[in-house]
N, CA, C and O atoms as a GROMACS GRO file, in nm:
protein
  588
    1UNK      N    1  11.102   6.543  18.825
    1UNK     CA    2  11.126   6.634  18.714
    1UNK      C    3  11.163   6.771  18.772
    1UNK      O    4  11.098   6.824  18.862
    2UNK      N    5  11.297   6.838  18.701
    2UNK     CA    6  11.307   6.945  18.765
    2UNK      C    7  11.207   7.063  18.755
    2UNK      O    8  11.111   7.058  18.679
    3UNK      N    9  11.226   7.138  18.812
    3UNK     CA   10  11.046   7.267  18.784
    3UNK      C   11  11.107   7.330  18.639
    3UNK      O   12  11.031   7.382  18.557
    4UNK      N   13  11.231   7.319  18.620
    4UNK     CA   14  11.322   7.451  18.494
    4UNK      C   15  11.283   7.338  18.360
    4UNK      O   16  11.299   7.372  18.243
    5UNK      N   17  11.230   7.202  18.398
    5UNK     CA   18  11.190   7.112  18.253
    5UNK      C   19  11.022   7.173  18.254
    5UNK      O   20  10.957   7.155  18.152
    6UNK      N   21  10.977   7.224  18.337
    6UNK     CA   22  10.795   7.247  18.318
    6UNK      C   23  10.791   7.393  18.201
    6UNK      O   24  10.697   7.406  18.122
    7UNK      N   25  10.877   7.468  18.205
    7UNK     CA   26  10.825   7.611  18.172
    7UNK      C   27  10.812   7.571  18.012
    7UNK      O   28  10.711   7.618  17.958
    8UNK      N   29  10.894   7.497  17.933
    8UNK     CA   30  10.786   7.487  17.804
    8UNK      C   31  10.673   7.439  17.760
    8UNK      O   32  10.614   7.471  17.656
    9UNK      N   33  10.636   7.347  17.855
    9UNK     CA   34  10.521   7.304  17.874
    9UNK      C   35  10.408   7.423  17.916
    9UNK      O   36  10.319   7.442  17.833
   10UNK      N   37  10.407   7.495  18.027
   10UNK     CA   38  10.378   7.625  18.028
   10UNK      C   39  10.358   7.739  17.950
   10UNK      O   40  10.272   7.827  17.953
   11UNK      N   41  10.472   7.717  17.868
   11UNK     CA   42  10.458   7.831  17.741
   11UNK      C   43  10.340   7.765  17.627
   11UNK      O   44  10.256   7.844  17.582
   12UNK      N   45  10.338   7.631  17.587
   12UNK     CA   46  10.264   7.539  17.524
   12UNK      C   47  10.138   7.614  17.546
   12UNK      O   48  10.086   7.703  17.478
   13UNK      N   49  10.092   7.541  17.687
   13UNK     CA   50   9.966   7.552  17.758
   13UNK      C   51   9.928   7.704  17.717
   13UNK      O   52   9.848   7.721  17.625
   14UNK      N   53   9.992   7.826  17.790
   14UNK     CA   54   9.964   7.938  17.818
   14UNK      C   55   9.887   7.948  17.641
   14UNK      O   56   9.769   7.952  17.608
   15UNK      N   57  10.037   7.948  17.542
   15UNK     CA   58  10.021   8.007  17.385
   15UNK      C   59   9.863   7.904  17.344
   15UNK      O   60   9.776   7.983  17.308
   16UNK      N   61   9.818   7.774  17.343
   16UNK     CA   62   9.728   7.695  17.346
   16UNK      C   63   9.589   7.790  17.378
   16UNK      O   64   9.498   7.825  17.302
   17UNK      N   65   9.605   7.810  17.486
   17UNK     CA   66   9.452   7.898  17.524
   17UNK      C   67   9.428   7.982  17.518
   17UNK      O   68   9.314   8.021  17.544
   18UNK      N   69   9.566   8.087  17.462
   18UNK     CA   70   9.506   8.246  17.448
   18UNK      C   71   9.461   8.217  17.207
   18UNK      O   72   9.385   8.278  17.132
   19UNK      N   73   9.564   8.093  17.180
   19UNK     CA   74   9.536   8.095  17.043
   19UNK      C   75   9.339   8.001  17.006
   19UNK      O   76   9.254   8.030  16.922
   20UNK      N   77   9.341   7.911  17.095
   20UNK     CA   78   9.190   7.886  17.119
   20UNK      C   79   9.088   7.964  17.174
   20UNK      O   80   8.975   7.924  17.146
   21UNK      N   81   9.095   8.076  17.253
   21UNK     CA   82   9.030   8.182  17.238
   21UNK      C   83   9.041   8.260  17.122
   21UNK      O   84   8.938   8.275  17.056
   22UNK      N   85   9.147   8.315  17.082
   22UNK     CA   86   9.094   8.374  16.923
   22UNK      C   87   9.054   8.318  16.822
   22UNK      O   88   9.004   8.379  16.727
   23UNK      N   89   9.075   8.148  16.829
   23UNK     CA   90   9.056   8.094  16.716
   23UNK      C   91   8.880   8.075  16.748
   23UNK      O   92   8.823   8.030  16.648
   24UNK      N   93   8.795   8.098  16.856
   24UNK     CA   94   8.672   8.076  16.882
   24UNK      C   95   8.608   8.203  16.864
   24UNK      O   96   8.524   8.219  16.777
   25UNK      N   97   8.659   8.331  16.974
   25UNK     CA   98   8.642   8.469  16.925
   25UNK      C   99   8.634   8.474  16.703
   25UNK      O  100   8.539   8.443  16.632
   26UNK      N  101   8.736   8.512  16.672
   26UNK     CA  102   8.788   8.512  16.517
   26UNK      C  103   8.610   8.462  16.450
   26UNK      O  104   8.526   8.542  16.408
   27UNK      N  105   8.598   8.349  16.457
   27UNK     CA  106   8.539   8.250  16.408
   27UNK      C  107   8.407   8.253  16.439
   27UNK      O  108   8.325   8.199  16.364
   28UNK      N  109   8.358   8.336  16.586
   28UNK     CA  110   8.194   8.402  16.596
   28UNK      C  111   8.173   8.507  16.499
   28UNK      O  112   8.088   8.513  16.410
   29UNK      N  113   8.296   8.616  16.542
   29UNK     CA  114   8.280   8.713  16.436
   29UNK      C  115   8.262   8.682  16.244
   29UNK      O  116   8.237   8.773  16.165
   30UNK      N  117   8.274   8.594  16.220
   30UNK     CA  118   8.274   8.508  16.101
   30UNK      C  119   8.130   8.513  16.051
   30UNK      O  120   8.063   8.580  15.972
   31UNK      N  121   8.110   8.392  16.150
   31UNK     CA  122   7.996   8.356  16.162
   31UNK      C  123   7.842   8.381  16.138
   31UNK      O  124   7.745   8.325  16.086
   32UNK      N  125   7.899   8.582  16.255
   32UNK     CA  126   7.768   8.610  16.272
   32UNK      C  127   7.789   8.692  16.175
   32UNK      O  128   7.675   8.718  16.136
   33UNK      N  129   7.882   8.764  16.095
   33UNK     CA  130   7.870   8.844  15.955
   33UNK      C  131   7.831   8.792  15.854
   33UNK      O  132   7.764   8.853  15.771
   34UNK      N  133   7.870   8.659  15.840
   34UNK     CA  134   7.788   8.596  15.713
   34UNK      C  135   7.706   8.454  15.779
   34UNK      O  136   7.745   8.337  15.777
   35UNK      N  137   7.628   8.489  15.814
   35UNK     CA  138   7.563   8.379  15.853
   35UNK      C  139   7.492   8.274  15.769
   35UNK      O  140   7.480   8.155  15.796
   36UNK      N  141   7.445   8.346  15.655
   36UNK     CA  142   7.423   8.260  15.529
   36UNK      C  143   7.483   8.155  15.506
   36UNK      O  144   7.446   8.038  15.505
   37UNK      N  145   7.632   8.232  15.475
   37UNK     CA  146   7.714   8.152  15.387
   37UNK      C  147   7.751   8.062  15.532
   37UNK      O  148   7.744   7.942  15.511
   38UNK      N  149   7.780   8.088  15.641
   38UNK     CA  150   7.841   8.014  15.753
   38UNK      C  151   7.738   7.902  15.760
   38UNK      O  152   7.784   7.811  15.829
   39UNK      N  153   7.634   7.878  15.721
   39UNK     CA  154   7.542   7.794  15.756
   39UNK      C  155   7.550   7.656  15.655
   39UNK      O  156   7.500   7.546  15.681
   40UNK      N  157   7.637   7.698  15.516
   40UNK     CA  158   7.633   7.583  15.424
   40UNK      C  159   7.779   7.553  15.401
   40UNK      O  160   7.803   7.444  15.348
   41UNK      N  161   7.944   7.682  15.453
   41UNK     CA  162   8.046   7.648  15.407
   41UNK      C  163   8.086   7.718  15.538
   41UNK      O  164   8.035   7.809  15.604
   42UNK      N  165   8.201   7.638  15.550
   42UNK     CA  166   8.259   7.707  15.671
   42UNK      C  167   8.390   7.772  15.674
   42UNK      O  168   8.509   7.740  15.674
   43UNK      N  169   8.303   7.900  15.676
   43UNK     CA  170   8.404   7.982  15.594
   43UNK      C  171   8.506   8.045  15.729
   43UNK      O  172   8.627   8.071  15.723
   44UNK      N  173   8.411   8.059  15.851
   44UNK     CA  174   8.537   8.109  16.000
   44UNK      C  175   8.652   8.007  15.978
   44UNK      O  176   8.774   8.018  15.959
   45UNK      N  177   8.572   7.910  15.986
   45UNK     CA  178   8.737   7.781  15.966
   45UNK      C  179   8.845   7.821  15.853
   45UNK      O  180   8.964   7.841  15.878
   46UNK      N  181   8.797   7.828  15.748
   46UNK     CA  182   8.921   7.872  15.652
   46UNK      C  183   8.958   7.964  15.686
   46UNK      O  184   9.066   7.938  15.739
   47UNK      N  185   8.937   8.090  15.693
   47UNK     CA  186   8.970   8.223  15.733
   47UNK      C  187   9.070   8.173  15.851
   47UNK      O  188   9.187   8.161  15.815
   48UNK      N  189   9.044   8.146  15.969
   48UNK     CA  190   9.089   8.077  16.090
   48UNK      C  191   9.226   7.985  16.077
   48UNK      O  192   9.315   7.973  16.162
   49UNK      N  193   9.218   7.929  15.962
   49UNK     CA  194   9.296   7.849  15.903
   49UNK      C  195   9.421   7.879  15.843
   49UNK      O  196   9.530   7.828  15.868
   50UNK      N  197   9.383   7.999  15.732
   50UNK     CA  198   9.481   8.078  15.583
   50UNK      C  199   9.539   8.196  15.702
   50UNK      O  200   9.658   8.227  15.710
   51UNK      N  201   9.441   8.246  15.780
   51UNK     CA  202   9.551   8.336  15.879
   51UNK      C  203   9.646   8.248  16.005
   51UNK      O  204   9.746   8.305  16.046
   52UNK      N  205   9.624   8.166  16.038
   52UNK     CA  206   9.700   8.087  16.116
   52UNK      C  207   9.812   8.029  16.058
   52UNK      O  208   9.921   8.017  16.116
   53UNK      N  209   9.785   7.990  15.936
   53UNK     CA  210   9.906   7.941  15.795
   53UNK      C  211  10.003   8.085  15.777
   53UNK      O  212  10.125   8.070  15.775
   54UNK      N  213   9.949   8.212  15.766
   54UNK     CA  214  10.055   8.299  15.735
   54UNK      C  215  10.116   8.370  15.869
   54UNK      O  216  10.216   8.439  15.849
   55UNK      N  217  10.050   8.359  16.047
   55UNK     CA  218  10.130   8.368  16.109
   55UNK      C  219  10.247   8.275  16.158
   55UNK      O  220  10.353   8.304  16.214
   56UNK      N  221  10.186   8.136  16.114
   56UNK     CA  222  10.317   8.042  16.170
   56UNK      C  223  10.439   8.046  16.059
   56UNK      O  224  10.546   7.988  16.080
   57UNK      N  225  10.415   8.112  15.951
   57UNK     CA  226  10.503   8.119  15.824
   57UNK      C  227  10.628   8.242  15.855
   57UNK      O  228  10.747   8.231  15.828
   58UNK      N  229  10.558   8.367  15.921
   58UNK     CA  230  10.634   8.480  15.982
   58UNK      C  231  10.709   8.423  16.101
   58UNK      O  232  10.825   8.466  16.107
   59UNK      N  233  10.668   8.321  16.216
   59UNK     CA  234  10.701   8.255  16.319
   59UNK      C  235  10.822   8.174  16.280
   59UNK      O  236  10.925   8.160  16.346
   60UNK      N  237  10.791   8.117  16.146
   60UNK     CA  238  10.886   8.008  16.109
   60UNK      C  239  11.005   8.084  16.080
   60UNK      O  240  11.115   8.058  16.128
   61UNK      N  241  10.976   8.197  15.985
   61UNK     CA  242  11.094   8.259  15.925
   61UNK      C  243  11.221   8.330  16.102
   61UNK      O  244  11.333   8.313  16.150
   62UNK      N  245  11.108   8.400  16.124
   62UNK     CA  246  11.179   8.452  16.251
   62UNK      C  247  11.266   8.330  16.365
   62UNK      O  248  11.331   8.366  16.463
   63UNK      N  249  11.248   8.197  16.326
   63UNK     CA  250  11.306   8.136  16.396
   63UNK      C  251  11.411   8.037  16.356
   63UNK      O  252  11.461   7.954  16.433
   64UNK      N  253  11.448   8.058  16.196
   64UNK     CA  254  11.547   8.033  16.220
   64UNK      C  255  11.611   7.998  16.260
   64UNK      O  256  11.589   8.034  16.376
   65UNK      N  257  11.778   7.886  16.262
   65UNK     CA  258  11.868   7.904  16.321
   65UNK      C  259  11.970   7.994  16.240
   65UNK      O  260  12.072   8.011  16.308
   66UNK      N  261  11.974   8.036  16.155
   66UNK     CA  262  12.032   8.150  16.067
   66UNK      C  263  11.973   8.315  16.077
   66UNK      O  264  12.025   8.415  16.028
   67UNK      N  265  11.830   8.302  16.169
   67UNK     CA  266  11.778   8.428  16.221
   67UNK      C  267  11.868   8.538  16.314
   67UNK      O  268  11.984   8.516  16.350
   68UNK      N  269  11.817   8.619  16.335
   68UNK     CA  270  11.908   8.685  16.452
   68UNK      C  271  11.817   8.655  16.638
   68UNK      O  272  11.806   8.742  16.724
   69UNK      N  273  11.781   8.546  16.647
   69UNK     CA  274  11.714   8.489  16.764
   69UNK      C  275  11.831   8.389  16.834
   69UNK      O  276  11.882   8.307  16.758
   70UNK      N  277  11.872   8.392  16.962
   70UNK     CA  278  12.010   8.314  16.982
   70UNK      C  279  11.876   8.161  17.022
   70UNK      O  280  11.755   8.144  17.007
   71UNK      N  281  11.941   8.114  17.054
   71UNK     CA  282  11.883   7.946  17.107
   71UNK      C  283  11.767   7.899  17.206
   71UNK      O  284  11.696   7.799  17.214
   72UNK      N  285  11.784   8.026  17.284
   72UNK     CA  286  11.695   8.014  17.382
   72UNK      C  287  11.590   8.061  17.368
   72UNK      O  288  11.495   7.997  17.413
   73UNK      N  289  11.562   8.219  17.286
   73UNK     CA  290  11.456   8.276  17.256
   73UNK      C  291  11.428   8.191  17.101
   73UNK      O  292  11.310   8.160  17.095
   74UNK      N  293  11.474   8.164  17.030
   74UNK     CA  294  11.416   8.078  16.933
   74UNK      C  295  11.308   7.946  17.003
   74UNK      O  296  11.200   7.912  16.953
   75UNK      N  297  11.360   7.894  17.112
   75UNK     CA  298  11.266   7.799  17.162
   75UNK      C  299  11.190   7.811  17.221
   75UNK      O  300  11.104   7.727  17.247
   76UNK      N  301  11.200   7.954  17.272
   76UNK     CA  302  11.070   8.012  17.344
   76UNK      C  303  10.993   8.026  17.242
   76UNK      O  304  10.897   7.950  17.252
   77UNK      N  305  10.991   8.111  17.115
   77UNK     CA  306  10.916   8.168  17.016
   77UNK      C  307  10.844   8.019  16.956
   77UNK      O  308  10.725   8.023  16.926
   78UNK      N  309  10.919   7.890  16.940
   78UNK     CA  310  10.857   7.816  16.881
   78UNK      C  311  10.760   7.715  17.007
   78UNK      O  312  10.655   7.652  17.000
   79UNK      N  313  10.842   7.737  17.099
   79UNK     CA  314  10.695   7.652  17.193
   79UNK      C  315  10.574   7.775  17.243
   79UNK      O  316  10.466   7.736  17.288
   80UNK      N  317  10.600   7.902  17.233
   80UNK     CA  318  10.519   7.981  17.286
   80UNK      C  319  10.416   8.012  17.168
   80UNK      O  320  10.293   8.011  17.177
   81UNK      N  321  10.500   8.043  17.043
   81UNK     CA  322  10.419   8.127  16.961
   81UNK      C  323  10.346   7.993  16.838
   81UNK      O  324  10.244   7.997  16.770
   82UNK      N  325  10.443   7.895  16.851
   82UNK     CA  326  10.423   7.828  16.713
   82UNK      C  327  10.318   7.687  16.749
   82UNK      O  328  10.206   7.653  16.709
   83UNK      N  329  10.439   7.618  16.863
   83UNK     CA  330  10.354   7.562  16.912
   83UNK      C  331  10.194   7.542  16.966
   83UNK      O  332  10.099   7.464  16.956
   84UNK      N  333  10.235   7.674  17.034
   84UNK     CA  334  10.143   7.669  17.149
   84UNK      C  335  10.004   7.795  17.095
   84UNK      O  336   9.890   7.778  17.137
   85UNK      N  337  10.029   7.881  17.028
   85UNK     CA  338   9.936   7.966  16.981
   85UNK      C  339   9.875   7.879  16.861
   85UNK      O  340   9.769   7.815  16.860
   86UNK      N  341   9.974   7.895  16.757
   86UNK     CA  342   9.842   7.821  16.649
   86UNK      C  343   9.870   7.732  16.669
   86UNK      O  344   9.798   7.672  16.590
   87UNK      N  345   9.952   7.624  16.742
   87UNK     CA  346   9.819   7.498  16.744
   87UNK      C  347   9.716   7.496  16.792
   87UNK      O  348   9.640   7.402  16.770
   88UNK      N  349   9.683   7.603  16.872
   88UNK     CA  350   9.562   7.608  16.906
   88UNK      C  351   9.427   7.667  16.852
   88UNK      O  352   9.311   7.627  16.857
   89UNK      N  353   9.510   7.818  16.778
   89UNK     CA  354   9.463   7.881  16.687
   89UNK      C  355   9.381   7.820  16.537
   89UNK      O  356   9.281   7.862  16.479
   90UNK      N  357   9.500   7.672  16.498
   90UNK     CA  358   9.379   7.668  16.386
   90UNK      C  359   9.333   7.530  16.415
   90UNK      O  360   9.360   7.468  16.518
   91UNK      N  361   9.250   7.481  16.299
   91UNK     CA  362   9.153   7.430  16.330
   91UNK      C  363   9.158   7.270  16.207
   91UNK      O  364   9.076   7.239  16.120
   92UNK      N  365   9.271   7.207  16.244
   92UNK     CA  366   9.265   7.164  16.123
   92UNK      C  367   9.140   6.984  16.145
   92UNK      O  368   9.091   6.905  16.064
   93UNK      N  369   9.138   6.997  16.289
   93UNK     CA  370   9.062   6.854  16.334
   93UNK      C  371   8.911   6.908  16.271
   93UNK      O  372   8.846   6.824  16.208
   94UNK      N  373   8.849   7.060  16.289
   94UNK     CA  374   8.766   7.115  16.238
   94UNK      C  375   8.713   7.104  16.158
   94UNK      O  376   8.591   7.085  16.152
   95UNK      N  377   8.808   7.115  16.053
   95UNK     CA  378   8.835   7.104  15.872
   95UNK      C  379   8.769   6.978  15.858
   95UNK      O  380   8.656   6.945  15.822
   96UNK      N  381   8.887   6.908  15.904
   96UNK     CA  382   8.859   6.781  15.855
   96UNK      C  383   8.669   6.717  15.896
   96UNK      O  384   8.600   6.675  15.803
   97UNK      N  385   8.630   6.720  15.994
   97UNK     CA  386   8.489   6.714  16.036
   97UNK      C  387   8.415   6.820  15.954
   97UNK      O  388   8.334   6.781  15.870
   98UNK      N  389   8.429   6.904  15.966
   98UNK     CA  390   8.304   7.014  15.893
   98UNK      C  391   8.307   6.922  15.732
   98UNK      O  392   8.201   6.882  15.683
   99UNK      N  393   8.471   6.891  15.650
   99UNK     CA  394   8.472   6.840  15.519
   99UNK      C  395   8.418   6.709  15.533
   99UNK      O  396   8.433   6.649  15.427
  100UNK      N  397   8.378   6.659  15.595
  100UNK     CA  398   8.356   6.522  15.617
  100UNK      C  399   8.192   6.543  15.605
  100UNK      O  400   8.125   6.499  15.511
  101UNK      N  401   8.149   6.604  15.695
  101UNK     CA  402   7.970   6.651  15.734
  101UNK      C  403   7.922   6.697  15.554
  101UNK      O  404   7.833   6.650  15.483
  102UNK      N  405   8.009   6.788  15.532
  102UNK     CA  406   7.968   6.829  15.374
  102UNK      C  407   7.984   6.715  15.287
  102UNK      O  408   7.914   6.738  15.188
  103UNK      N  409   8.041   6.607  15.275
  103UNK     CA  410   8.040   6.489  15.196
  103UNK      C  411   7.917   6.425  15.224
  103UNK      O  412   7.834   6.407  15.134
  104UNK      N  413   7.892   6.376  15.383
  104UNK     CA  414   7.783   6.331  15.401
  104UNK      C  415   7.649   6.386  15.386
  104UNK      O  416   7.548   6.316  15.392
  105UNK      N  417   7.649   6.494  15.369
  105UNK     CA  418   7.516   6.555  15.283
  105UNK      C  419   7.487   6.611  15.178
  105UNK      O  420   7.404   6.697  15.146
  106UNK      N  421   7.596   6.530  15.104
  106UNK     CA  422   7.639   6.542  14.979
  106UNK      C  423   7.621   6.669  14.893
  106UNK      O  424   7.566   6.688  14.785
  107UNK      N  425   7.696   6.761  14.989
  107UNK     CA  426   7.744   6.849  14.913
  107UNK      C  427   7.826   6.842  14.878
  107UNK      O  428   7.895   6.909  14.955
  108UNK      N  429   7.914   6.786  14.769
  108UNK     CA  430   7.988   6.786  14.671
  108UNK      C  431   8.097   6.922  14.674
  108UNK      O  432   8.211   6.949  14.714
  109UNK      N  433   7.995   6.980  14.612
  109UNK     CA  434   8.136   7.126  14.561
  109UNK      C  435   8.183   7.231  14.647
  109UNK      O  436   8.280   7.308  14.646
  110UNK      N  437   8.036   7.202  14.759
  110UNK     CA  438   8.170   7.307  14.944
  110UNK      C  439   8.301   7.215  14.967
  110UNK      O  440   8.413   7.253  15.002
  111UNK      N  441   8.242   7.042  14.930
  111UNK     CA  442   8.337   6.972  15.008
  111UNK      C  443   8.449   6.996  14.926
  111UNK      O  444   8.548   6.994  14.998
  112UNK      N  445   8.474   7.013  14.829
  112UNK     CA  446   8.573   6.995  14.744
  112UNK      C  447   8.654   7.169  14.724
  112UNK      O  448   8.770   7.211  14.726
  113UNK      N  449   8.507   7.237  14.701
  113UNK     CA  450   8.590   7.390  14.739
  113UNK      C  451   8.647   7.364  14.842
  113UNK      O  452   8.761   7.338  14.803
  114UNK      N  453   8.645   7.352  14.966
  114UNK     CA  454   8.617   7.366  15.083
  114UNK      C  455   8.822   7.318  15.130
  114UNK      O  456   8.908   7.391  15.180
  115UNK      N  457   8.831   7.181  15.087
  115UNK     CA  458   8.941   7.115  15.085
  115UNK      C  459   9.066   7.173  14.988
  115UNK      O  460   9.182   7.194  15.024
  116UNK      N  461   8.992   7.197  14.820
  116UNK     CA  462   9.112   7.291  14.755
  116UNK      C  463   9.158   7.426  14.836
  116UNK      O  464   9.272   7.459  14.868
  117UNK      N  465   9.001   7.510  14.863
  117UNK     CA  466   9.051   7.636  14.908
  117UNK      C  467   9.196   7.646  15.040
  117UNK      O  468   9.301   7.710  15.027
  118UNK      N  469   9.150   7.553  15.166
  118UNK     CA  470   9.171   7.543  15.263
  118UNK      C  471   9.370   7.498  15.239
  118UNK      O  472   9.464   7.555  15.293
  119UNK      N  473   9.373   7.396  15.153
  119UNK     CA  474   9.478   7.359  15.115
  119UNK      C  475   9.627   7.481  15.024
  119UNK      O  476   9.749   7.499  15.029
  120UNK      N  477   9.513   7.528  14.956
  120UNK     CA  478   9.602   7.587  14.866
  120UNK      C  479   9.622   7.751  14.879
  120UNK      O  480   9.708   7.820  14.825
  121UNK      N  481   9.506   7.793  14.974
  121UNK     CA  482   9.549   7.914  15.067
  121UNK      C  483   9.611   7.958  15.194
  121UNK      O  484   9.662   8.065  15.230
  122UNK      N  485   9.590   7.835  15.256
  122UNK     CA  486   9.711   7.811  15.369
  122UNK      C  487   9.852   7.782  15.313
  122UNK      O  488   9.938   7.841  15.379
  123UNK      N  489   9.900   7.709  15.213
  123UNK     CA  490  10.018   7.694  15.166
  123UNK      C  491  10.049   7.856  15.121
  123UNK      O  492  10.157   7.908  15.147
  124UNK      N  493   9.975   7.906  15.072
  124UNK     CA  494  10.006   8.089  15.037
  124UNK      C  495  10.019   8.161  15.108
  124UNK      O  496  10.096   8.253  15.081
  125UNK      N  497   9.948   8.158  15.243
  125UNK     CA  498   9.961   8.208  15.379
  125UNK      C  499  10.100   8.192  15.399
  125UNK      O  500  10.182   8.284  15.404
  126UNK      N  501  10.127   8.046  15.413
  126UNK     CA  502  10.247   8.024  15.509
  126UNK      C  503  10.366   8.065  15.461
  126UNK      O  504  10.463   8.092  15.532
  127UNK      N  505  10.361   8.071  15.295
  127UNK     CA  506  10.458   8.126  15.204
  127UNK      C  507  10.511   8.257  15.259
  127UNK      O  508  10.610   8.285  15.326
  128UNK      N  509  10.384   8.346  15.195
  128UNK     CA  510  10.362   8.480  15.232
  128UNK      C  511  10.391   8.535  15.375
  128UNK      O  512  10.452   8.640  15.396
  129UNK      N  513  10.336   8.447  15.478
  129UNK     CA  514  10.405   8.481  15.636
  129UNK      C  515  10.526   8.460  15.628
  129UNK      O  516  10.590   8.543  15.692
  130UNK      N  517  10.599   8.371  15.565
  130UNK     CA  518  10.778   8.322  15.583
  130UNK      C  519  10.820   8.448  15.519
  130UNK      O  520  10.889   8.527  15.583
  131UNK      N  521  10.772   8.481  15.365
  131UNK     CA  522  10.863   8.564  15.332
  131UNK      C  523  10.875   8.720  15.449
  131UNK      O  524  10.979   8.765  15.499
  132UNK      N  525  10.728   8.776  15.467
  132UNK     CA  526  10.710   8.857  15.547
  132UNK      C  527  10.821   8.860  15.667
  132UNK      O  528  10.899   8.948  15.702
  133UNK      N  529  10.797   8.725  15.718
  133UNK     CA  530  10.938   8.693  15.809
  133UNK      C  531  11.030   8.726  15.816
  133UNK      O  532  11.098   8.769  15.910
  134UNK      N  533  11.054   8.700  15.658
  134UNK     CA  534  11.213   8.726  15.647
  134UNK      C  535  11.283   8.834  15.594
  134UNK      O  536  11.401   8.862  15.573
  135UNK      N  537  11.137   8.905  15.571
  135UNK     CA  538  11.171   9.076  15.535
  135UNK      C  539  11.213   9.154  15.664
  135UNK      O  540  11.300   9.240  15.667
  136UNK      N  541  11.125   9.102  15.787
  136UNK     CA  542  11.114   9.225  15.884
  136UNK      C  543  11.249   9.151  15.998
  136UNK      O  544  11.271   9.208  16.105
  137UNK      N  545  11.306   9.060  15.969
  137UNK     CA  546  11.398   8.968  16.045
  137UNK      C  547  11.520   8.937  15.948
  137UNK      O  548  11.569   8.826  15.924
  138UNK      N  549  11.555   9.057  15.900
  138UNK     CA  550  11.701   8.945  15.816
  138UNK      C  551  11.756   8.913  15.889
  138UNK      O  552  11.750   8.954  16.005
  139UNK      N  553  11.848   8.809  15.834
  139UNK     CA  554  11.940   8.700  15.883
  139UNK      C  555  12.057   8.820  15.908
  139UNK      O  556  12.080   8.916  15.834
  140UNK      N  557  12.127   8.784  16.043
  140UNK     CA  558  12.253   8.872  16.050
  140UNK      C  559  12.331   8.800  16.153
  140UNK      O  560  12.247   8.723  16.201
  141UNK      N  561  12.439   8.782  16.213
  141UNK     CA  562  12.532   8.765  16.254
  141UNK      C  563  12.493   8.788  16.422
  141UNK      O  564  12.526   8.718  16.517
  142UNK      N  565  12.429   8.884  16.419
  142UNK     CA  566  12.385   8.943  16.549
  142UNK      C  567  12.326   8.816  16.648
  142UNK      O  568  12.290   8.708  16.601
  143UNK      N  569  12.324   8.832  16.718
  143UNK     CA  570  12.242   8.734  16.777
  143UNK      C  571  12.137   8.811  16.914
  143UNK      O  572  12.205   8.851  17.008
  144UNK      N  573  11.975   8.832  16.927
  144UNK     CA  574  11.927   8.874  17.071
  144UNK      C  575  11.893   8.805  17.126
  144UNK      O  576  11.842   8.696  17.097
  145UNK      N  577  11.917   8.859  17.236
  145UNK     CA  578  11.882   8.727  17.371
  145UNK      C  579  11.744   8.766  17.401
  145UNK      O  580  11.699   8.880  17.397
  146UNK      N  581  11.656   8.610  17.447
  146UNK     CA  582  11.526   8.633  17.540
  146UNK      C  583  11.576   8.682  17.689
  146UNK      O  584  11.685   8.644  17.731
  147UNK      N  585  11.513   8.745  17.746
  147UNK     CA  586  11.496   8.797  17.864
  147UNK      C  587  11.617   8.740  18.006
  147UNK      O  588  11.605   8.787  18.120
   0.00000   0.00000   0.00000
């Protein structure tokens, strides 16, 4: 394999562990502010979640192929920032286990808040990040190069 096929893999990795550190950082701070509520709904995860939904939505918009990002920095932005940050950043294997644990102890209405909220505020996030996107990135003719 040539070494010039590793560097998105690299960008992956790198964006992966600095977005799993904030998504762990993010999510103490959560935690230890409402500890109450963190103890019966898990609320770092959504939070963790609805903001990770509206940065990959700004990510999405900015990348474009109608953006002003030429080809190369578009693929950087999506294996560095999209890929590789929030996938690491959110938490959706999380979700799904924490919603699962709340069924099995039959809590009912976290599990079900828990799944509407998570669902239908990340779709608003990601909305809201795209449009944001596409406010601070109009589409133009221009094209900038990565580095």
């Amino acid at each position: 394999m040539n070494i010039a096929n590793l560097w998105p893999y690299l960008w992956v990795a790198l964006g992966g562990a600095l977005g799993s550190v904030s998504r762990f950082w993010l999510n103490g701070i959560i935690s230890a502010k409402f500890s109450e509520t963190a103890q019966t709904f898990p609320l770092g995860t959504l939070l963790v979640n609805v903001s990770g939904s509206f940065l990959i939505g700004i990510f999405a918009a900015v990348t474009i192929p109608e953006g002003r990002l030429d080809s190369q920095s578009r693929a950087f932005a999506t294996q560095f920032l999209m890929i590789g940050i929030c996938g690491g950043y959110t938490t959706f294997s999380s979700f799904s286990l924490q919603t699962l644990n709340l069924l099995r102890d039959r809590e009912w209405l976290y599990a079900g808040g828990n799944v509407i909220l998570s669902v239908v505020l990340c779709m608003i996030a990601v909305w809201l990040g795209y449009l944001l996107g596409s406010i601070l990135i109009p589409r133009n003719e221009t094209k900038f190069h990565h580095g």
